[in-house]
N, C-alpha and C positions, 0 to 999 in steps of 0.2 A: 279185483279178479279173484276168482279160485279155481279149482282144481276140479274138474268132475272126477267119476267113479274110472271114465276112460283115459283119466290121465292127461287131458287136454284144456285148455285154458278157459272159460265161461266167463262171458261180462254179462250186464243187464242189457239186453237188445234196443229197450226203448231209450236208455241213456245214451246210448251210442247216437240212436238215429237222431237224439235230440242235440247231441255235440256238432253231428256234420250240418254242414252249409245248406243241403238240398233241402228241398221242404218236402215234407213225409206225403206218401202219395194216398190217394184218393183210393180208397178200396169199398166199392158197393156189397152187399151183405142180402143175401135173400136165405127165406129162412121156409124148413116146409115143418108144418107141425104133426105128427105121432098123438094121437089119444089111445090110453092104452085103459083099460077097464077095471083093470086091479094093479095098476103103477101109475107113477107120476106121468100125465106127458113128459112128452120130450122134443126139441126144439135141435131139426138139425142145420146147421150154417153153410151156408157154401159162397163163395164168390160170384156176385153174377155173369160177368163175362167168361166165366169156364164155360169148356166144351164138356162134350157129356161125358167124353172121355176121363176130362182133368177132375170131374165132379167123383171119380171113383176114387179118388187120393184125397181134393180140398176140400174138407168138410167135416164140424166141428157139432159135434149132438151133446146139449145139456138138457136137465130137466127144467119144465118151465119154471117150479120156482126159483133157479137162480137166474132167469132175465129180467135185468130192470129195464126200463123207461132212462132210455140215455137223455133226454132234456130235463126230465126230472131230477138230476145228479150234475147238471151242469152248474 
């Protein structure tokens, strides 16, 4: 464990979920792509079961070259 900047306790999230019993859930991933003309694309994430609402808050933009090919890393 350590200490963040706000004085509260931080573990690794994935280790946690990997200690409990329940099995990690199933989370679908759609993605809309950005072609930008003089930048890198960019690759924004969202859950697909949000509502349009929830899609204002969950959603995760990187540029395409950091997406790999998740079966190709398995």
């Amino acid at each position: 464990m350590t200490r963040s900047t706000h004085g509260q306790h931080t573990t690794d999230t994935r280790a946690r979920l990997l200690e409990a019993d329940a099995p990690l859930p199933r989370i679908d991933l759609e993605h809309i792509v950005v072609h930008h003309p003089d930048q890198p694309d960019r690759w924004t994430v969202v859950p697909h079961a949000c509502s349009t609402d929830e899609r204002l808050t969950a959603w995760l933009s990187v540029d395409a070259s950091a997406v790999v090919d998740l079966e190709a890393w398995r």
